[in-house]
RONUSE-352670 format. One record per residue (C-alpha): residue number from 0; residue in three letters; chain; x, y, z. Coordinates in Angstrom, 2 decimals, padded with zeros to 5 digits. Layout:
// residues N
PT_NUM_Ala_A_X_Y_Z
...
// end
This chain:
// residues 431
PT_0_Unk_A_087.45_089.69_112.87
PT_1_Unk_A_085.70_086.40_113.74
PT_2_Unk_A_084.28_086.28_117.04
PT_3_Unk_A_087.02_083.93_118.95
PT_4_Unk_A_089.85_086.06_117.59
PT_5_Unk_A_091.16_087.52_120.49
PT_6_Unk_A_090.97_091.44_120.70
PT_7_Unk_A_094.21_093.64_121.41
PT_8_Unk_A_094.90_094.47_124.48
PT_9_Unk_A_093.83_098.07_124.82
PT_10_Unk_A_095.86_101.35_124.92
PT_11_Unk_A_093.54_102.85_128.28
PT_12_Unk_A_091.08_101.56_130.10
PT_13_Unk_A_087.36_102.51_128.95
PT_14_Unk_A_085.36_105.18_131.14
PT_15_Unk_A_081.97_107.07_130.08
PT_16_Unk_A_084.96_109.59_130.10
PT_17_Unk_A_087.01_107.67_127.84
PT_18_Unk_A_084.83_106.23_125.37
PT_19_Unk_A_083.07_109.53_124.57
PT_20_Unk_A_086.30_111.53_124.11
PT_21_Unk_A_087.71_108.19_121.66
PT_22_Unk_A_084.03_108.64_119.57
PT_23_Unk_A_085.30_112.21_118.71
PT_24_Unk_A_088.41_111.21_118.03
PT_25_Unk_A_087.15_108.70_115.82
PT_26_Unk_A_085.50_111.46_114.21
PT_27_Unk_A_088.02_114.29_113.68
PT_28_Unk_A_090.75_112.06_112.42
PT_29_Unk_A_087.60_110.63_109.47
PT_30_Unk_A_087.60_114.54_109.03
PT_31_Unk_A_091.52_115.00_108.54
PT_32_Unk_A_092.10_111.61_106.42
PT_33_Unk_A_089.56_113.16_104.01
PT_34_Unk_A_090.80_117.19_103.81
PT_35_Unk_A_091.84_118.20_100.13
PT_36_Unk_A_094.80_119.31_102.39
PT_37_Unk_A_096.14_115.62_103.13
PT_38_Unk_A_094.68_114.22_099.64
PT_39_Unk_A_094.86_115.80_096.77
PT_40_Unk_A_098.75_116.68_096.10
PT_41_Unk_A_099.29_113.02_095.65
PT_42_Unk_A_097.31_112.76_092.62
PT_43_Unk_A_098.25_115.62_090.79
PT_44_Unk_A_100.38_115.43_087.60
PT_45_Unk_A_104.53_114.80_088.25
PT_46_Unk_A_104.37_118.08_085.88
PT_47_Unk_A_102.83_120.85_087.74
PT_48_Unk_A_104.62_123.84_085.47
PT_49_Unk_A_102.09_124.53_082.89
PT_50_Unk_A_099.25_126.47_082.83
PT_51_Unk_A_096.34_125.89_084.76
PT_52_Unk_A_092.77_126.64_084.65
PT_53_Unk_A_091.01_125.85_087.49
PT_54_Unk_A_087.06_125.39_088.02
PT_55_Unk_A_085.23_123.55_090.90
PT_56_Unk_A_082.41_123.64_093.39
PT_57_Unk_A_080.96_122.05_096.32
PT_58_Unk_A_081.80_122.41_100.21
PT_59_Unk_A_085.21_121.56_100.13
PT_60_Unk_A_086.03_123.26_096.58
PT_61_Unk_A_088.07_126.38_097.86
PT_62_Unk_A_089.88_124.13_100.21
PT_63_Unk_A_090.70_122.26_096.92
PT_64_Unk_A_091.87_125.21_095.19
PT_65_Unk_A_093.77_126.32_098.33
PT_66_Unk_A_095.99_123.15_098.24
PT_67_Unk_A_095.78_123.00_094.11
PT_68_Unk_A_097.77_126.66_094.48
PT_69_Unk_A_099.88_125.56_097.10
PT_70_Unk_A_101.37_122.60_095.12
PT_71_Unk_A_101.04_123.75_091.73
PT_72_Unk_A_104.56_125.66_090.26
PT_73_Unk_A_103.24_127.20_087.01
PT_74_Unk_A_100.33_129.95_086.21
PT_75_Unk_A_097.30_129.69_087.63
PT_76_Unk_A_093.85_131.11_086.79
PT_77_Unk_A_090.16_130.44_088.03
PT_78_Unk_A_086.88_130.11_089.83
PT_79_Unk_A_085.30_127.94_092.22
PT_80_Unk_A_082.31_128.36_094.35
PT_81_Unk_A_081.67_127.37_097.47
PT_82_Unk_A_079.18_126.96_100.58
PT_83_Unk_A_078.65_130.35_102.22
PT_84_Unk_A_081.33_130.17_105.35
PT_85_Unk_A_082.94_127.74_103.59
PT_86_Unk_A_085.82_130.10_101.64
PT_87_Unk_A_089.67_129.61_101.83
PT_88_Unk_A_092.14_132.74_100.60
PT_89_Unk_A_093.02_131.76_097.38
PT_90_Unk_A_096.05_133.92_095.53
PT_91_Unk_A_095.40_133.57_092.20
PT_92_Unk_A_091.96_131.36_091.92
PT_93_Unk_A_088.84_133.36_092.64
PT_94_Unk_A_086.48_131.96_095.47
PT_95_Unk_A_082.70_132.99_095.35
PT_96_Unk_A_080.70_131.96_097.89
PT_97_Unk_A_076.91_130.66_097.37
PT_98_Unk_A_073.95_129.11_098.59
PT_99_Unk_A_073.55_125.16_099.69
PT_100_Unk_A_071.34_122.92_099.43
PT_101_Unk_A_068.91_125.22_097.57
PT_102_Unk_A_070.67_127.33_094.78
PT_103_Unk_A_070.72_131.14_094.99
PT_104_Unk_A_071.69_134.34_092.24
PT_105_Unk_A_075.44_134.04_093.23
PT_106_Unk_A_075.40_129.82_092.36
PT_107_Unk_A_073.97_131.34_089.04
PT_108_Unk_A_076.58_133.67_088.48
PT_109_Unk_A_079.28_131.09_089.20
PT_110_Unk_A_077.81_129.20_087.41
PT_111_Unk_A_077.94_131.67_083.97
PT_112_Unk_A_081.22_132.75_084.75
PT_113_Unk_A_082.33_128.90_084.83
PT_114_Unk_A_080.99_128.33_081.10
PT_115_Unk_A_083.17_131.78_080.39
PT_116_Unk_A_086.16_130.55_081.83
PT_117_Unk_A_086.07_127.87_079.72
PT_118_Unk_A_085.43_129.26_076.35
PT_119_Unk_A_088.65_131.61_077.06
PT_120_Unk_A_090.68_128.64_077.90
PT_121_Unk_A_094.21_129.09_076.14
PT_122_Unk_A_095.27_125.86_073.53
PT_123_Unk_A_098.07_125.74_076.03
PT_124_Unk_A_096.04_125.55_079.08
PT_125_Unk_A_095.33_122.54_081.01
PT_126_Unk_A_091.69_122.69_082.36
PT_127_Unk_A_091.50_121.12_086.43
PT_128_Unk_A_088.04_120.91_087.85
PT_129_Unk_A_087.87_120.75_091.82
PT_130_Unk_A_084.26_118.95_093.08
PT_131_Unk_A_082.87_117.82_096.26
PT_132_Unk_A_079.19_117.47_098.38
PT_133_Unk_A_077.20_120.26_097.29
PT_134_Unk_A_078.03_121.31_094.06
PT_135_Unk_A_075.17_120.38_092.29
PT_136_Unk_A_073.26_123.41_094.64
PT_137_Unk_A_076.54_125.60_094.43
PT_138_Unk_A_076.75_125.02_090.49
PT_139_Unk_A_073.29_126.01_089.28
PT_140_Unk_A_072.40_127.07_086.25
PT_141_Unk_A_068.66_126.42_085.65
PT_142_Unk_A_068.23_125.42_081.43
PT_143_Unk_A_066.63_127.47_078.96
PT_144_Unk_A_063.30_128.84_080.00
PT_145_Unk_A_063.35_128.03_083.70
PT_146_Unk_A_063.87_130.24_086.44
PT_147_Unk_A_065.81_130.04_089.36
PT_148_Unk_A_062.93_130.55_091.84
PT_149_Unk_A_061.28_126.93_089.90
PT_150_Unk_A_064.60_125.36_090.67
PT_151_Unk_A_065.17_126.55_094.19
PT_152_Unk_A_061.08_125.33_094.57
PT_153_Unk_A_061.63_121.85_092.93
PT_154_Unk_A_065.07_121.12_095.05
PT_155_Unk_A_063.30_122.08_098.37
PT_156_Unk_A_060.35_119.63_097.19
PT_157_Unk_A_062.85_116.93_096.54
PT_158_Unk_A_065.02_117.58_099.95
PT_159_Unk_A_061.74_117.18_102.00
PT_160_Unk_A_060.03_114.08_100.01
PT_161_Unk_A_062.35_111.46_101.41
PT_162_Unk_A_064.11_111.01_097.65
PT_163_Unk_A_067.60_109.56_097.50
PT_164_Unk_A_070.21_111.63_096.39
PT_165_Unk_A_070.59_109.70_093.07
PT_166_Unk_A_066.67_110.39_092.59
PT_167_Unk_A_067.42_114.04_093.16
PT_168_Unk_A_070.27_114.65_091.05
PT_169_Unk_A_068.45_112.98_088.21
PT_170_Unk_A_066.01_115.10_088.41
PT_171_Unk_A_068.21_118.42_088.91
PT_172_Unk_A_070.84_117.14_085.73
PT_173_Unk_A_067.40_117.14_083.24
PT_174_Unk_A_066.65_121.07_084.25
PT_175_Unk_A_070.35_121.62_084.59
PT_176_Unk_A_072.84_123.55_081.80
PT_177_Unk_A_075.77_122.35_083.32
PT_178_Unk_A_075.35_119.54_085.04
PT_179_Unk_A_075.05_115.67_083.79
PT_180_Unk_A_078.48_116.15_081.55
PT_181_Unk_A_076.82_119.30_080.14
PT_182_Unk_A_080.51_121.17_081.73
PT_183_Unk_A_082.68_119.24_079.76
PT_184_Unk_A_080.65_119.05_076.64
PT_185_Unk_A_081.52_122.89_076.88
PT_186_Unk_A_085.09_122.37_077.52
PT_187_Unk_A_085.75_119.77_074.42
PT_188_Unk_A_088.23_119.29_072.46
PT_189_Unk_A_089.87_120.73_075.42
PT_190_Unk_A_091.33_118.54_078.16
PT_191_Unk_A_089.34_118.71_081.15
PT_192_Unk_A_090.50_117.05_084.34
PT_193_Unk_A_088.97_116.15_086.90
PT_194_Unk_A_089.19_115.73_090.90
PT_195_Unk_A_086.81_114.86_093.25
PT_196_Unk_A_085.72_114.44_097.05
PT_197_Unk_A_083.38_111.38_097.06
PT_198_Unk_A_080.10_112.04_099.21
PT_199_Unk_A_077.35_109.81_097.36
PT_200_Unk_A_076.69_106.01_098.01
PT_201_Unk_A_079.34_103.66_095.95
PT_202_Unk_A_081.67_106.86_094.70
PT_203_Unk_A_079.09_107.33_091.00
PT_204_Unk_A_081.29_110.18_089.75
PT_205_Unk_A_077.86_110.84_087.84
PT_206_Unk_A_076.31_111.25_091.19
PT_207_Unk_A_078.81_113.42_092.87
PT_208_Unk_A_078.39_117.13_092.25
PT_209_Unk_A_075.37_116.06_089.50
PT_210_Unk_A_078.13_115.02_087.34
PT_211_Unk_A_079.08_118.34_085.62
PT_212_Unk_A_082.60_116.31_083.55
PT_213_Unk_A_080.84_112.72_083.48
PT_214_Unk_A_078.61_111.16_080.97
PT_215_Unk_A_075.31_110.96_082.70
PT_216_Unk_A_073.72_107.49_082.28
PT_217_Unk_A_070.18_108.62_083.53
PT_218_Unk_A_067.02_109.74_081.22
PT_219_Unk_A_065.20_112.82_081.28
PT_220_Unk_A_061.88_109.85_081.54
PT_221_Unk_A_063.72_109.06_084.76
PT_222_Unk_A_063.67_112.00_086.03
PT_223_Unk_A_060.09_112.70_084.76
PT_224_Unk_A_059.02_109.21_086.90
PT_225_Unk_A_060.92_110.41_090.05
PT_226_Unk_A_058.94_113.64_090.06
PT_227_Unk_A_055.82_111.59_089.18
PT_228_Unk_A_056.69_108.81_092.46
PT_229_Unk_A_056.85_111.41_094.77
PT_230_Unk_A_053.79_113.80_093.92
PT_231_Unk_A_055.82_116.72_093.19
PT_232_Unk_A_053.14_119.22_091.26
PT_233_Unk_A_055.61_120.57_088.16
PT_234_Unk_A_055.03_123.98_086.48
PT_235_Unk_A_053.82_123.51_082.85
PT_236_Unk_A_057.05_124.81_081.47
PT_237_Unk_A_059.13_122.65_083.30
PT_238_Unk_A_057.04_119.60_082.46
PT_239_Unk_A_057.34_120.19_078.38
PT_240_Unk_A_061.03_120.42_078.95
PT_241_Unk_A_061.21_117.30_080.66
PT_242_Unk_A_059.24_116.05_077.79
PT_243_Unk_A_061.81_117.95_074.99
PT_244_Unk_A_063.83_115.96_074.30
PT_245_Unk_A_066.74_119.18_074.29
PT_246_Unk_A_066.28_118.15_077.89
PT_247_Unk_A_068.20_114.88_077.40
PT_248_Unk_A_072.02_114.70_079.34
PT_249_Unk_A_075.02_113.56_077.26
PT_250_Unk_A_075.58_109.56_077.15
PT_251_Unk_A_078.96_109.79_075.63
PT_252_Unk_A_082.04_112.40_075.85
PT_253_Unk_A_085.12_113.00_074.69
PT_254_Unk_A_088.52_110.93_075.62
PT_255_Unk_A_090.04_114.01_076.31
PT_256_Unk_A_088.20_114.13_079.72
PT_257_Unk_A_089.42_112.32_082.67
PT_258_Unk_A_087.94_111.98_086.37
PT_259_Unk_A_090.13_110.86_089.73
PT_260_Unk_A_088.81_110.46_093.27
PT_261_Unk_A_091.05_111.82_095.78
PT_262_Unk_A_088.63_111.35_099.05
PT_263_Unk_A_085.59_108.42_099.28
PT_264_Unk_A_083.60_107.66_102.16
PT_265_Unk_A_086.05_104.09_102.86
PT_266_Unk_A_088.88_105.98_103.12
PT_267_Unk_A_087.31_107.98_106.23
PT_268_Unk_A_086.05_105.04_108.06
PT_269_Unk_A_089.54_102.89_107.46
PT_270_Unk_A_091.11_105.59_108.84
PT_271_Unk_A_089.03_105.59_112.46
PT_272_Unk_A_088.94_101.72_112.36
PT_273_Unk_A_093.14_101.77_111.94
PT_274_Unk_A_092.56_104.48_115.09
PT_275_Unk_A_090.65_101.70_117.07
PT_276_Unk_A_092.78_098.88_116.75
PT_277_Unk_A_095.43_100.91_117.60
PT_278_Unk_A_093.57_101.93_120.54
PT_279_Unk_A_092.80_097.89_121.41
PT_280_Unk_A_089.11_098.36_120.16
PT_281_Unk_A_088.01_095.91_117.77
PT_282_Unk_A_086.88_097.42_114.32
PT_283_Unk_A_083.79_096.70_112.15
PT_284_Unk_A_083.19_098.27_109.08
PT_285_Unk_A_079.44_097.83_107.93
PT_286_Unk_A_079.74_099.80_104.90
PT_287_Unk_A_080.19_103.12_103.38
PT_288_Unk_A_076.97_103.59_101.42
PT_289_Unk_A_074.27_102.36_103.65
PT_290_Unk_A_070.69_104.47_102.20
PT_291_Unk_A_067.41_104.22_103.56
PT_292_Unk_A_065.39_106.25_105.85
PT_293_Unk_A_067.77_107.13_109.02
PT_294_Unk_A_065.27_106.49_111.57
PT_295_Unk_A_064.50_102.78_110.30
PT_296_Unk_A_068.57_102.35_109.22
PT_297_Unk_A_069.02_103.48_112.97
PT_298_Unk_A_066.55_100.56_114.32
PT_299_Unk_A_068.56_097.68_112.43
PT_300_Unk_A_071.62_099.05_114.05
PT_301_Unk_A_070.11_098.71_117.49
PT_302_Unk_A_069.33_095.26_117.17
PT_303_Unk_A_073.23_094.41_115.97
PT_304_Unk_A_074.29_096.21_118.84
PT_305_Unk_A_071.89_094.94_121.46
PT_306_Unk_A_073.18_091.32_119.97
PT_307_Unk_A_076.70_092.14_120.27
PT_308_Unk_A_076.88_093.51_123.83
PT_309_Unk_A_074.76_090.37_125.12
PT_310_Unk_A_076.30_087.36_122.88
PT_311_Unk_A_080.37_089.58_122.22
PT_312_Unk_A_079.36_088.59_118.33
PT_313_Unk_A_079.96_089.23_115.36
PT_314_Unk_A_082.93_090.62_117.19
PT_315_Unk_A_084.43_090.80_120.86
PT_316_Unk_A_083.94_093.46_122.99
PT_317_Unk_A_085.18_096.21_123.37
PT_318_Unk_A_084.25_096.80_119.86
PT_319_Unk_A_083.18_099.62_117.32
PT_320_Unk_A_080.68_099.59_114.46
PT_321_Unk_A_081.66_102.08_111.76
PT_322_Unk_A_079.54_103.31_109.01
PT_323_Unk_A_078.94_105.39_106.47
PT_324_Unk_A_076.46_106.51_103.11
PT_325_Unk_A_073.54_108.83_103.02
PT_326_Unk_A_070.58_108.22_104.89
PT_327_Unk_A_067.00_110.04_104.40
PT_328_Unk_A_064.07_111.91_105.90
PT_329_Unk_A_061.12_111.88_105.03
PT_330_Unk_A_060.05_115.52_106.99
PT_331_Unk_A_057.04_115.04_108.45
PT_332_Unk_A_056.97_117.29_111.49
PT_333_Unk_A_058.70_120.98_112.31
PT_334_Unk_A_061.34_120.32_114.32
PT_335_Unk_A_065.21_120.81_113.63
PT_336_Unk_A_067.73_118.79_112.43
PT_337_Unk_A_069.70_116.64_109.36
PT_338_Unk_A_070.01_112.50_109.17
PT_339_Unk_A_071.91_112.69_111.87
PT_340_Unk_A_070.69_113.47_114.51
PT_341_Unk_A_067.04_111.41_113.41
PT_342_Unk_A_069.37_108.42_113.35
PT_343_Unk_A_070.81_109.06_116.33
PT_344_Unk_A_067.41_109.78_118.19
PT_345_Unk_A_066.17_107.02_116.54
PT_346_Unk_A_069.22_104.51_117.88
PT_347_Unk_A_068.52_106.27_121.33
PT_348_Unk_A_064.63_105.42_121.60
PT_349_Unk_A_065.09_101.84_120.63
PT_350_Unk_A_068.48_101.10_123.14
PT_351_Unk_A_066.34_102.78_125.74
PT_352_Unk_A_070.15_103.46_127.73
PT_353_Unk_A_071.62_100.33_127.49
PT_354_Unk_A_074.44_099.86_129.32
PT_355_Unk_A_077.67_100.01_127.83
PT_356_Unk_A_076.62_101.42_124.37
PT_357_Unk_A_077.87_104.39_123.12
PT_358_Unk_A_077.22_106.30_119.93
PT_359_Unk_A_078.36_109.16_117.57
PT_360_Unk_A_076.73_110.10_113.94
PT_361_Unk_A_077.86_113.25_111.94
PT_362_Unk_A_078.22_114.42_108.43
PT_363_Unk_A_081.66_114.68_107.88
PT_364_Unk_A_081.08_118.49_106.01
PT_365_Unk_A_080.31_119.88_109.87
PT_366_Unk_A_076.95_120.87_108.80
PT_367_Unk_A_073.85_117.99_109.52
PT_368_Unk_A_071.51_119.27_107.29
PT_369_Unk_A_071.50_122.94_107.00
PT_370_Unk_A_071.83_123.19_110.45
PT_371_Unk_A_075.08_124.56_112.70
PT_372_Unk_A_076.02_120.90_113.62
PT_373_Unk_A_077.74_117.97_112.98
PT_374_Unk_A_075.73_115.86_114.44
PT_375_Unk_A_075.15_114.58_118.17
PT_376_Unk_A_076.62_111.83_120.17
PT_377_Unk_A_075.23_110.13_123.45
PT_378_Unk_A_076.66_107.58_126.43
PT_379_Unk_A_073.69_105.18_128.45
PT_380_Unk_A_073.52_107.86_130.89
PT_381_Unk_A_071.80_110.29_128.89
PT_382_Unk_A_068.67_108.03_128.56
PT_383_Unk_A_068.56_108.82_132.64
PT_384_Unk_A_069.16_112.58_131.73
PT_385_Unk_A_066.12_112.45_128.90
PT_386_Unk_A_063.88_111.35_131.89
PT_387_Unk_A_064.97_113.87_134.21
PT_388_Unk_A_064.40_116.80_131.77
PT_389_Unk_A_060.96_115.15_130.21
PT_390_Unk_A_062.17_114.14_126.98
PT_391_Unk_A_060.37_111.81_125.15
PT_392_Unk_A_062.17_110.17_122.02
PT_393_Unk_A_059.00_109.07_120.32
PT_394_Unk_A_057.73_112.46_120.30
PT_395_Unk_A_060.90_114.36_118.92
PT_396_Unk_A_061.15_111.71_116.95
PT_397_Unk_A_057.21_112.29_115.56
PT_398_Unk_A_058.37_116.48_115.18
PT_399_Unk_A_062.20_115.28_113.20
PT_400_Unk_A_063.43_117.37_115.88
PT_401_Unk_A_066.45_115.59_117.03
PT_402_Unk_A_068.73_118.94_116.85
PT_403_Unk_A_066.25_120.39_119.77
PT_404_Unk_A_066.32_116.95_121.54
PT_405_Unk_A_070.25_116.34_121.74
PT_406_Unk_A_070.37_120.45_122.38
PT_407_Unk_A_068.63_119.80_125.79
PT_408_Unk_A_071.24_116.74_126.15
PT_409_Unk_A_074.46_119.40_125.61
PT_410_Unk_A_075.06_116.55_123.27
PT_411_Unk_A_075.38_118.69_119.92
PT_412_Unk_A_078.71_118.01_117.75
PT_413_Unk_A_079.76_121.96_116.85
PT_414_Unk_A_082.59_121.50_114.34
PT_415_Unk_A_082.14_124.72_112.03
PT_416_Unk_A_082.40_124.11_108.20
PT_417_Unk_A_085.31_121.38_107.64
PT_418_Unk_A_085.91_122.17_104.05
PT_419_Unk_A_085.65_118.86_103.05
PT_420_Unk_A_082.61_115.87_102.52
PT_421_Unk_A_082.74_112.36_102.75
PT_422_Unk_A_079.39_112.43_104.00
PT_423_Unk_A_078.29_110.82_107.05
PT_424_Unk_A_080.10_109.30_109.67
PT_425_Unk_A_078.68_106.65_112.57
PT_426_Unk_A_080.55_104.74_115.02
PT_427_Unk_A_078.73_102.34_117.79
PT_428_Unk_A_080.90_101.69_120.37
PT_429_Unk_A_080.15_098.57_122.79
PT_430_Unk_A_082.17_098.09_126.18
// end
């Protein structure tokens, strides 16, 4: 909206009150517009009476297969596995629960009992595969001659480096059996179809999940040069099979597999800024795959927010900045915390309590990291609070302890798992 467009009038008037309960609204209803519950029965087939085979994983997969059941009228059969905590009751579709973000024994065994599913697949029976965030952890299968404690090392190695998930999933496809199209190189001729919660920057269905039913464009000498860039030491047997080429991912696959996105990151933010105009706040979507290190994404977002309250441009106030993607951290303290809650530190230190800024930033799976979380949100006040209590930014900052930080605020977002994952949410609201 250009700035001399005249805002709507609003709905209430705007308290600290006010504005922090409308930041968690904007919030929850992100959550709800992207639940397999409110997305997925519009894109199934006008034919739901055959048989079904159903496969998935990720945080939102036995929500998936939940609403799959619910909607489907013919036999149904399967396995998906998802985060622990993260289970639905399923009636006819198995849930196993596993580890996330580094892969345990029971992701294995999913994983094994996937591939087995699939070779007893019936001529008759239609093959449906269910991903979201966090299957490539929940869907593990380490390739020939590599164990699963060298996969659970080299994922925790790549989680605290600072890589981008593309960078990691690269990497985990080339020492994956399953992953990078590997899943429905199994399941051909067979049709294989496939459904999926977006939670990676610009929707890459090769991305998502690691890609199990896609062909993966990326090179096991990709992967090699990721673990090269970031000084990750590799194990001699995982180095030659990075060098095999056995290791390489499949380029092309058959017709007879096809891929829909039910859920993306957009649809989550249109939702809240529809919300907010409704509400008479002005909207302003910066994007939905914003990457980059959260504590330096969180600085250029302070200075568009410190322009708009003192100029009311690029848009009048009141006004809300919406965005979402997948931000890193490069872990270089002790402390706790996920993206977050450093970007949201971050944003605090450098607005210093600015009056009339308010802010909110959580992943949309209810878990910031692997902590119990969302995320955090705070009002200008709480800068006064931080130097009542002897809380200095900089230094939580220094530790990447923003969970401990906004813990001592009472300023922790506790959702519990949400069973879905559009990734992360932020909203900067300006009054």
């Amino acid at each position: 909206m250009p700035a001399n467009t005249a805002a709507p009038c609003l709905a209430q008037p705007l308290t600290a009150s006010t504005a922090e309960a409308f930041l968690k609204d904007l919030f929850s209803l992100a959550v709800a517009a992207s639940h397999p519950a409110q997305t997925l029965p519009r894109y199934l087939p006008k034919d739901t009476t055959g048989k079904a085979l159903v496969i998935g994983a990720g945080k939102g997969a036995a929500a998936m297969a939940k609403t799959f059941e619910a909607h489907w009228q013919g036999p149904v059969r399967g396995l998906v596995v998802t985060r622990y905590e993260h289970g639905e009751h399923c009636r006819h579709i198995e849930v196993i629960e596993a580890a996330h973000p580094v892969p345990d024994a029971q992701g294995t065994l999913a994983a094994e009992r996937t591939l087995a599913l699939i070779d007893s697949a019936a001529p008759d029976e239609h093959i449906f595969c269910l991903l979201s965030g966090g299957g490539s952890s929940l869907l593990s299968l380490p390739a020939t001659g590599i164990s699963l404690a060298q996969k659970q090392a080299i994922n925790k190695a790549l989680l605290k480096c600072g890589a981008s998930i593309d960078e990691i999933n690269c990497v985990r496809k080339h020492l994956s059996a399953i992953k990078g199209g590997q899943l429905a190189l199994r399941a051909s001729p067979r049709p294989i179809t496939t459904f999926a919660i977006s939670d990676v920057p610009n929707d890459s269905p090769d991305i998502i999940a690691s890609g199990p039913t896609v062909a993966d464009p990326s090179t096991r000498e990709q992967a090699l040069n990721i673990v090269k860039k970031y000084a990750i030491a590799l194990p001699n047997n995982l180095a030659n099979w990075l060098h095999n080429p056995d290791s390489e991912t499949p380029k092309t696959l058959s017709h007879n597999a096809s891929y829909q996105l039910i859920a993306t990151p957009i649809d989550a933010l249109n939702a809240a800024a529809e919300f907010a105009l409704a509400q008479g706040i002005t909207p302003l979507v910066l994007g939905d795959s914003i990457e980059g290190e959260a504590c330096e994404v969180a600085k250029v977002f302070a200075g568009i927010a410190k322009f708009t309250a003192k100029h009311n441009q690029p848009l009048p106030k009141p006004c809300v900045i919406l965005s979402g993607g997948e931000t890193t951290v490069t872990v270089k303290g002790h402390g706790r915390g996920g993206r977050n809650a450093e970007f949201l530190l971050s944003l605090f230190h450098e607005l210093k309590g600015q009056t009339g800024i308010y802010a909110l930033a959580g992943d949309t799976d209810g878990i910031d990291g692997t902590e119990d979380n969302a995320g955090a949100l705070f009002s200008p006040s709480d800068y006064t609070k931080a130097q009542a209590l002897a809380l200095n930014s900089a230094d939580y900052l220094a530790n990447n302890d923003g969970y401990s930080f906004f813990e001592c605020l009472n300023r922790l977002i506790m959702t519990q798992p949400t069973r879905t994952n559009v990734n992360d949410f932020r909203a900067i609201l300006i009054i």
